[in-house]
C-alpha positions as CSV (number, residue, x, y, z in Angstrom):
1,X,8.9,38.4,-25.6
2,X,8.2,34.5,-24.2
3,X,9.1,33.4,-21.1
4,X,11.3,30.5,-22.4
5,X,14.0,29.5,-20.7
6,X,17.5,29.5,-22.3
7,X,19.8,26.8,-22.4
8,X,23.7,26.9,-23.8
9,X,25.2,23.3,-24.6
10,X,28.7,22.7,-25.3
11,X,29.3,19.2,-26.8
12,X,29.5,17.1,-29.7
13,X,27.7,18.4,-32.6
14,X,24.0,17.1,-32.4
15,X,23.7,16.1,-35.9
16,X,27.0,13.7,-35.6
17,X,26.7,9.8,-35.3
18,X,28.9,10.0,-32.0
19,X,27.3,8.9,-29.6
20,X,27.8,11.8,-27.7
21,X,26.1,13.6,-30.4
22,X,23.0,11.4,-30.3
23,X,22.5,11.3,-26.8
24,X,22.8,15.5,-26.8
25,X,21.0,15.3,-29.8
26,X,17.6,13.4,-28.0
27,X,18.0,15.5,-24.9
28,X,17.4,19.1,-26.8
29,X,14.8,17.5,-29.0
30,X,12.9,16.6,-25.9
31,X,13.1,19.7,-23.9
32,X,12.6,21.7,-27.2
33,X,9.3,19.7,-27.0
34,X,7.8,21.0,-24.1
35,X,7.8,24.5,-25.6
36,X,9.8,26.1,-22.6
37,X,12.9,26.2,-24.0
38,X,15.3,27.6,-26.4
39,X,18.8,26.3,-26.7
40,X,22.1,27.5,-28.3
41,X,24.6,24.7,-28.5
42,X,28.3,24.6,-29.3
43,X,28.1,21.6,-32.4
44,X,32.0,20.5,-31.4
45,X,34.4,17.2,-31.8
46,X,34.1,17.2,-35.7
47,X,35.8,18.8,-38.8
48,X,33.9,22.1,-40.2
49,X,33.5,23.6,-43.9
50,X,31.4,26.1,-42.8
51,X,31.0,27.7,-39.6
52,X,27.8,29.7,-40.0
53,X,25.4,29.2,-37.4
54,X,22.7,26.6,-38.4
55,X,18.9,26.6,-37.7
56,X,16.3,23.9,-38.4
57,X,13.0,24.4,-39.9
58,X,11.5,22.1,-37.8
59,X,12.8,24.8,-34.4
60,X,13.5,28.1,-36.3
61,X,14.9,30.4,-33.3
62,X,14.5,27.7,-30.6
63,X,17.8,26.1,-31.2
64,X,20.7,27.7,-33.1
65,X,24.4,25.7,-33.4
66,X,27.4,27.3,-33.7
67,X,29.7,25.0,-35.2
68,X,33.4,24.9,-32.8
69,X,36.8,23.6,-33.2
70,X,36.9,21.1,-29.8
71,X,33.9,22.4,-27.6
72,X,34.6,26.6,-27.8
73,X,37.2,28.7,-25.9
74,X,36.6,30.5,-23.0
75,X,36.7,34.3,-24.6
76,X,33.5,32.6,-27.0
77,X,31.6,31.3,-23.5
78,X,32.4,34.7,-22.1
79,X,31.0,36.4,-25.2
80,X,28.2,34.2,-25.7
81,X,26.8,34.2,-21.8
82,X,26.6,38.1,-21.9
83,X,25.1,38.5,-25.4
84,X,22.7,35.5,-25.4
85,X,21.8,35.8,-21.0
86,X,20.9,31.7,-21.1
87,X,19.3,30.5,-18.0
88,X,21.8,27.2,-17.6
89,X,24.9,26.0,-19.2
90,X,24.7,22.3,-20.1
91,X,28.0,19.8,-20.9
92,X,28.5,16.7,-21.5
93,X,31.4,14.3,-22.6
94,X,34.4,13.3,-20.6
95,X,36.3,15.0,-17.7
96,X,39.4,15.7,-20.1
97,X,38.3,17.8,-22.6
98,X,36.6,20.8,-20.1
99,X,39.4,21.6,-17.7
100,X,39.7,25.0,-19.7
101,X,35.4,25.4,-19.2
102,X,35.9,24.9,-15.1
103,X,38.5,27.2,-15.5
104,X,36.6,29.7,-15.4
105,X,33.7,28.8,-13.6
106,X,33.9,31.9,-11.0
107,X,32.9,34.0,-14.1
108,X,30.7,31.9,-14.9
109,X,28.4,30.5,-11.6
110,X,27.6,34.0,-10.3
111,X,25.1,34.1,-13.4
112,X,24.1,30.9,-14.5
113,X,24.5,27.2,-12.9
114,X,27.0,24.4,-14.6
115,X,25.5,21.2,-14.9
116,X,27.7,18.1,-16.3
117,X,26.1,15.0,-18.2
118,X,29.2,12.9,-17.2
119,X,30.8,9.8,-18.3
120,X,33.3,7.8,-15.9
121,X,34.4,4.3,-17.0
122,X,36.1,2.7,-13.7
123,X,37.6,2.6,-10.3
124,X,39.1,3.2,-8.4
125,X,37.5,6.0,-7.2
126,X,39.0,9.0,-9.1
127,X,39.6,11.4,-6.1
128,X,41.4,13.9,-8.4
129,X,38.7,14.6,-10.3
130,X,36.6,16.1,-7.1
131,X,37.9,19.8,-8.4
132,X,35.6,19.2,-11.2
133,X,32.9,17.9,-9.6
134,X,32.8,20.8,-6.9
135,X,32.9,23.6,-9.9
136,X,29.0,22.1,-11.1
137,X,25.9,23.1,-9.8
138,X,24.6,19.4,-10.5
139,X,26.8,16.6,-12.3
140,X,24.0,13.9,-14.2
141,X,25.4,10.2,-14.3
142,X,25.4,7.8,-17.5
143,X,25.4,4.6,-15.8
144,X,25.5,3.3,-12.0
145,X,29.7,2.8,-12.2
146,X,29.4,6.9,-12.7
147,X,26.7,7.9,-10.4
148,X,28.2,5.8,-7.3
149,X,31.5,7.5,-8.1
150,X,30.5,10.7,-8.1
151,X,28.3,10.6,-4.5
152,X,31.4,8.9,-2.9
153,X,34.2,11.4,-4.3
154,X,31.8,14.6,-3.9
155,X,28.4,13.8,-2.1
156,X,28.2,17.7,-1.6
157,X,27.2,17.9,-5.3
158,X,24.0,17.3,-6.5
159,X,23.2,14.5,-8.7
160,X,20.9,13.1,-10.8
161,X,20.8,9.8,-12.3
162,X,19.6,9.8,-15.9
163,X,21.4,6.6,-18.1
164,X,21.5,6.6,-22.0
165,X,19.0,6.1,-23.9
166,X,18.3,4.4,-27.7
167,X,15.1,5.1,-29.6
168,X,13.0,2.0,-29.3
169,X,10.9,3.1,-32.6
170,X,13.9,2.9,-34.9
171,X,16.0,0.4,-33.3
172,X,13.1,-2.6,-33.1
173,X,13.1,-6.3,-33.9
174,X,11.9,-7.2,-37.5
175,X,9.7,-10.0,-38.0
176,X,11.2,-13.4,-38.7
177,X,9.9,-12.8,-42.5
178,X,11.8,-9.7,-43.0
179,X,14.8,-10.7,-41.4
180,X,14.5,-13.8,-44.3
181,X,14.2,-11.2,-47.1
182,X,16.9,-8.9,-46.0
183,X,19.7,-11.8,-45.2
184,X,18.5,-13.2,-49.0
185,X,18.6,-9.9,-50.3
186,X,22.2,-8.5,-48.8
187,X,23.3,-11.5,-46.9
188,X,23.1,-14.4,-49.4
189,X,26.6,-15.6,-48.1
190,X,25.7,-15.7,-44.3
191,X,22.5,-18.0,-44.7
192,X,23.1,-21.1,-42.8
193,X,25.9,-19.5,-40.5
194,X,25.7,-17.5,-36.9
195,X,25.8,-14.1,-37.8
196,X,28.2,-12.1,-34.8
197,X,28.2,-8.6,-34.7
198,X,30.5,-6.1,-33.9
199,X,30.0,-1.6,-34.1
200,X,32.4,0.3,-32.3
201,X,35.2,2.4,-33.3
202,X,38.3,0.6,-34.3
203,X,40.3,2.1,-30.9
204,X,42.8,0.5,-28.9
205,X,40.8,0.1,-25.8
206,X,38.0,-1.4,-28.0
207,X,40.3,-4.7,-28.4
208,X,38.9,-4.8,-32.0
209,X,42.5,-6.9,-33.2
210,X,41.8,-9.1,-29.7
211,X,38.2,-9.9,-31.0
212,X,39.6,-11.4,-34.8
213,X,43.0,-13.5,-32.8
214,X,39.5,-14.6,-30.8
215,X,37.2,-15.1,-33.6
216,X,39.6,-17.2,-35.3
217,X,40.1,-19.4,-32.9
218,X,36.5,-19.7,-32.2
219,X,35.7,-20.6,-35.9
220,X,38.6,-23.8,-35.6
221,X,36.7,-25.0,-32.8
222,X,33.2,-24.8,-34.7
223,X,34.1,-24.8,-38.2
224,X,34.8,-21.8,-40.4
225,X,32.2,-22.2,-42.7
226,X,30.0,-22.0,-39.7
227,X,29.7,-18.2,-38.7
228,X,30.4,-14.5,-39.7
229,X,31.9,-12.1,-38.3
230,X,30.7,-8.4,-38.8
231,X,32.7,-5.4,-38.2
232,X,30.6,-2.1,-38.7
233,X,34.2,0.0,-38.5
234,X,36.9,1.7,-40.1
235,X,39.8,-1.3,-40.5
236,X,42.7,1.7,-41.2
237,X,41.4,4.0,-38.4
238,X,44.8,5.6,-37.4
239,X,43.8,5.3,-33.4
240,X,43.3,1.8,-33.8
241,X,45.0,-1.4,-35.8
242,X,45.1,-2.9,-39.5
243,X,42.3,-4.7,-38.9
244,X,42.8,-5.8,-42.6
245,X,46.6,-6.9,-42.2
246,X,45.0,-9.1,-39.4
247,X,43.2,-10.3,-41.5
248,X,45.7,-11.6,-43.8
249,X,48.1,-12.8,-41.3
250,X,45.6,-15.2,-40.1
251,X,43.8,-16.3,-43.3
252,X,40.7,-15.2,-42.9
253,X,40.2,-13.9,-46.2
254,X,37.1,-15.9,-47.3
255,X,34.4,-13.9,-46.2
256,X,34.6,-15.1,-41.8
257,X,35.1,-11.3,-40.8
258,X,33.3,-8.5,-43.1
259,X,33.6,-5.2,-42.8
260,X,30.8,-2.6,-43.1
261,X,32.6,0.5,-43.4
262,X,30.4,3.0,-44.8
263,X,28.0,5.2,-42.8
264,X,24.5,4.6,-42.2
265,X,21.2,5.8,-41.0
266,X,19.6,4.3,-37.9
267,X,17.1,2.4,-39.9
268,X,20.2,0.5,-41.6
269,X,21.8,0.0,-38.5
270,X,18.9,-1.4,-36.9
271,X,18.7,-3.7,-40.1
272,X,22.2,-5.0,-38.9
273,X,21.4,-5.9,-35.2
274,X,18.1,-7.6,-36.7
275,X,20.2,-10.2,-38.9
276,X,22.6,-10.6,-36.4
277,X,22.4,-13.3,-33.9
278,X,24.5,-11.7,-31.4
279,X,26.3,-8.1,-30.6
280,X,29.9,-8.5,-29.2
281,X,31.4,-5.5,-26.7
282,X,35.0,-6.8,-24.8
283,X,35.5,-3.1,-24.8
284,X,38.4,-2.9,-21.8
285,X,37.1,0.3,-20.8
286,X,33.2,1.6,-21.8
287,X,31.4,4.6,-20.0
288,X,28.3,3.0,-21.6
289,X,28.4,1.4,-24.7
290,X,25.4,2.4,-27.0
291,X,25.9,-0.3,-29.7
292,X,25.0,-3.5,-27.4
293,X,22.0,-1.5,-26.0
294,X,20.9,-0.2,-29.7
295,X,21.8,-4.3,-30.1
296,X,18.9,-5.5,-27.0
297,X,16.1,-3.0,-28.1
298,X,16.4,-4.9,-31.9
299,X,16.1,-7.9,-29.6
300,X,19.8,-9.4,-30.5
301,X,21.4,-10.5,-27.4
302,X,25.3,-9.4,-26.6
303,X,28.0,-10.8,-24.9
304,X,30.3,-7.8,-23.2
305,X,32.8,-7.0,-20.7
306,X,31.4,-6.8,-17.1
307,X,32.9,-3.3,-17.3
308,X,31.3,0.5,-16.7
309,X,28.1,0.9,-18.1
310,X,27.8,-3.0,-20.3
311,X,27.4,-4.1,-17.1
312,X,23.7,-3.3,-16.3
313,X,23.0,-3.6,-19.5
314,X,23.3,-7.8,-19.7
315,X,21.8,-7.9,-16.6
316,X,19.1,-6.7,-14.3
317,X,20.8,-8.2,-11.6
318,X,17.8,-11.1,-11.5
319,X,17.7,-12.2,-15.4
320,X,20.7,-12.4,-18.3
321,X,20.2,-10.9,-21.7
322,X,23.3,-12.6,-23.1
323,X,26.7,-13.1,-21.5
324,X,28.3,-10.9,-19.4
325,X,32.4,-11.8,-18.9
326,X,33.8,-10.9,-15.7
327,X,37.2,-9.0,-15.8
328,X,39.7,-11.9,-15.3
329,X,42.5,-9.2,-14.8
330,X,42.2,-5.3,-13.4
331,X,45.3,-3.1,-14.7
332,X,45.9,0.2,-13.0
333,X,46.9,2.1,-16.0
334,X,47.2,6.0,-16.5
335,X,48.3,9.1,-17.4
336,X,49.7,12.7,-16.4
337,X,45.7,13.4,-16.5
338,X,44.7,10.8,-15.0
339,X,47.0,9.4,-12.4
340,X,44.8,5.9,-12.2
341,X,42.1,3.8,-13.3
342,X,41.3,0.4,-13.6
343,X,41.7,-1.6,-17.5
344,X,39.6,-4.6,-17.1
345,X,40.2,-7.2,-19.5
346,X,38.8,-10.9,-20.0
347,X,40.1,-14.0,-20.3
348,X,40.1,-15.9,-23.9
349,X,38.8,-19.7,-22.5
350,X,35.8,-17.5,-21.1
351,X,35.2,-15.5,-24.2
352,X,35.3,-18.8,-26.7
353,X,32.8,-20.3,-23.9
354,X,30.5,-17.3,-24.4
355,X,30.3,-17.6,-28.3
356,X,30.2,-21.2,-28.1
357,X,27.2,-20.3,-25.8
358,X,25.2,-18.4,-28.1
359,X,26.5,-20.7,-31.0
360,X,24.6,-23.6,-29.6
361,X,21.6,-22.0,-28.9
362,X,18.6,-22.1,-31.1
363,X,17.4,-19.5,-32.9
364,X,14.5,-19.7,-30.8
365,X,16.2,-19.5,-28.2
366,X,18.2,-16.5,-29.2
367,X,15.4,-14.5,-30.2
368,X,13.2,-15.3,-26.4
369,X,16.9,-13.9,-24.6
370,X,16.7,-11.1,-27.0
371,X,13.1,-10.3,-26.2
372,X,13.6,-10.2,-22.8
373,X,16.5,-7.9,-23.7
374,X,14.0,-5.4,-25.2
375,X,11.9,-5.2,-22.7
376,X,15.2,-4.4,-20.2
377,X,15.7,-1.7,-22.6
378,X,12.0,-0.8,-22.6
379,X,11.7,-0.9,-18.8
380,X,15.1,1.1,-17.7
381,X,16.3,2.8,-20.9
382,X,13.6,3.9,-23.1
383,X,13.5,6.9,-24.8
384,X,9.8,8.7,-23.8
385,X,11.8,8.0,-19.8
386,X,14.9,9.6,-20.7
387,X,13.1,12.5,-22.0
388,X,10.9,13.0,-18.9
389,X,13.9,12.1,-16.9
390,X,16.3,15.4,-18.3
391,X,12.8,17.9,-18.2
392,X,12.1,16.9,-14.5
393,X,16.1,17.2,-14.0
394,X,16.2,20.5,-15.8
395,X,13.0,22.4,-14.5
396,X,14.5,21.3,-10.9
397,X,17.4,22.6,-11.1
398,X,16.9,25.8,-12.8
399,X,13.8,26.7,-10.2
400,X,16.3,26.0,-7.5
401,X,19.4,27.9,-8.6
402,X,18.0,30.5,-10.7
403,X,20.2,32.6,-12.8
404,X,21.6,36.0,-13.3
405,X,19.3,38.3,-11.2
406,X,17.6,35.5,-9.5
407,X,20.9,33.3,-9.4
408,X,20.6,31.6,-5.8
409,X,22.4,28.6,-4.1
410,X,26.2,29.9,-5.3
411,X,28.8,31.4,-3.5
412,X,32.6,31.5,-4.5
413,X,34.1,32.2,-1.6
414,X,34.5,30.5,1.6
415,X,36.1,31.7,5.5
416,X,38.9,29.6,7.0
417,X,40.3,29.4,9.8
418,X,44.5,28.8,10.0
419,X,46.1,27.0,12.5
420,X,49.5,26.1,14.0
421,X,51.7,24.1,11.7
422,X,50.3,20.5,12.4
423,X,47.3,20.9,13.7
424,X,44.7,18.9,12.3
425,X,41.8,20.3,13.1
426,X,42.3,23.3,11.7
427,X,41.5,25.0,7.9
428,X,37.8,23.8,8.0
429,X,35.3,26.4,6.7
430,X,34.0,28.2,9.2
């Protein structure tokens, strides 16, 4: 028998176009590279024909999916951590959808550690989510909004900061020539016109009915015949608004919004960004936001919401790679799970600036902002350093916490001293 190290993931099905999935997806390819490590995952968050475990030919017994209804239950974590003995259990996705997993996590910590890949939009700072927190051995952060929340509400915890990644090989700029061929090819009806692009699930908090009342508007002060809109989305989604009714009601029906609705492979995508002259994200809320960072590597510049994760994404904090809008108001919205947060939405004037911005711009000068864009990606978010990032995170902590007979670093229990009604310096652990 090998001395690899096991690993048990619970979240979105790897193969799935989430982007949950992709991001779990590149960090078990990576650490199934360094020949260490096997990994069972719970493939959840889609529908199933079939729920017969799946191998690849490409890992064989190194990685096995069980396909799940949500993420699993906690009588299969309970049956799968005695039979398969992993080394670490892995999660990732938001807060919401584990409370049954921490649950549980006195069965579970006294044999293997709980780390958390975890996504946090906002502030304020979400003090009722420090239960959580405390039931990981280590929580990882997705963007600098998460990480900074997450060493202010529970600084006992360790964390590591590893941000989302896109691969740079498939989503890359095309040369200027076959950009030409592909927009004479497939986008005869956009030559001449400012190509704006939009890929995001049609979702309430993705303001995709906010962006065509927008656009419209947009295209009376520039001209109609003068740019396209692109919507890479499902116009009926039942979470989100008839986008085509919308449409219709405002007469755009001549080919200013398109809708690509079918799904595609990376390469296709990529093809997308490439003829695009701009990616748009006014997302109210957005733990990250893959699409405007897939958008940058392609070197297409974006204008976003200055909101969770699109905000170090436009910016460096020294140079711009498009526009980012600040929040002109800050809603404390919630729910009976999450008392509060912050919705952060923009103001129109600023938004009609932005594309009037990028309208007015050479193409030139598009394409040197979207350079510079790619090497932000290059520099903070490439894929070889998110790989090395989640290996270095992962050897560190299972060497420091161990598991099962080694297990160290974990105790459930705590000694506390009671004191007089009122008295506030008592019921610290002692």
């Amino acid at each position: 028998m090998d001395n690899k190290k096991k690993i048990l993931v619970l979240a979105d099905h790897p193969f799935s176009p989430s982007g949950v999935g992709t991001q779990t997806r590149y960090v078990i390819e990576r650490l199934l590279k360094t020949g260490r490590y096997r990994l069972v995952c719970f493939g959840g968050a889609v529908s199933h024909k079939d729920y017969t475990p799946i191998k690849t030919e490409e890992y064989g017994d190194d990685l096995i999916i069980h396909p799940v209804d949500g993420y699993g239950t906690q009588e299969m974590i309970r049956s799968v951590i005695r039979r398969e003995r992993p080394d670490l259990l892995w999660f990732m996705t938001d807060p919401r959808f584990f409370g049954w997993l921490w649950a549980i996590e006195d069965e579970i910590r006294p044999l293997v550690p709980m780390v958390y890949y975890h996504v946090w939009d906002n502030y304020p700072y979400p003090r009722f989510n420090r239960p959580n927190y405390l039931s990981n051995d280590a929580v990882v952060t997705i963007s600098k909004v998460t990480d900074d929340i997450v060493r202010t509400v529970a600084p006992e915890v360790d964390c590591y900061h590893i941000p989302h990644a896109v691969n740079t090989s498939t989503f890359r700029p095309l040369s200027e020539e076959e950009i030409s061929v592909v927009k004479r090819d497939q986008f005869e009806d956009e030559a001449g016109k400012v190509v704006f692009f939009w890929n995001n699930r049609n979702a309430r908090r993705k303001q995709s009915g906010t962006l065509i009342f927008w656009f419209s508007e947009f295209l009376d002060k520039v001209g109609h015949d003068q740019a396209t809109l692109i919507m890479h989305t499902d116009p009926k989604d039942s979470h989100g608004q008839d986008l085509e009714a919308i449409l219709k009601e405002l007469k755009l029906t001549d080919g200013q919004v398109k809708f690509s609705t079918h799904k595609i492979q990376p390469e296709h995508l990529s093809i997308l960004y490439n003829v695009a002259d701009c990616t748009i994200n006014i997302s109210d809320a957005e733990g990250f936001g893959l699409s405007t960072l897939e958008s940058l590597a392609c070197g297409t510049p974006i204008i976003v919401n200055m909101t969770g994760g699109l905000q170090e994404q436009v910016t460096n904090g020294e140079e711009w790679f498009g526009v980012g809008i600040e929040p002109s108001s800050k809603a404390v919205i919630g729910s009976q799970d999450i008392p509060y947060i912050y919705e952060d939405r923009i103001n129109k004037d600023e938004f009609l600036d932005a594309m009037v911005k990028i309208f007015e711009m050479t193409r030139e000068e598009r394409r040197e902002l979207g350079s510079k864009g790619r090497q932000h990606v290059l520099d903070n978010f490439g894929f070889d350093l998110f790989g090395e990032r989640w290996v270095e995170a992962v050897d560190k902590i299972i060497d420091k916490n161990g598991s099962w007979e080694t297990r160290q670093n974990y105790k459930g229990w705590s000694f506390k001293e009671i004191g007089p009604p009122g008295d506030a310096n008592k019921g610290d652990e002692v």
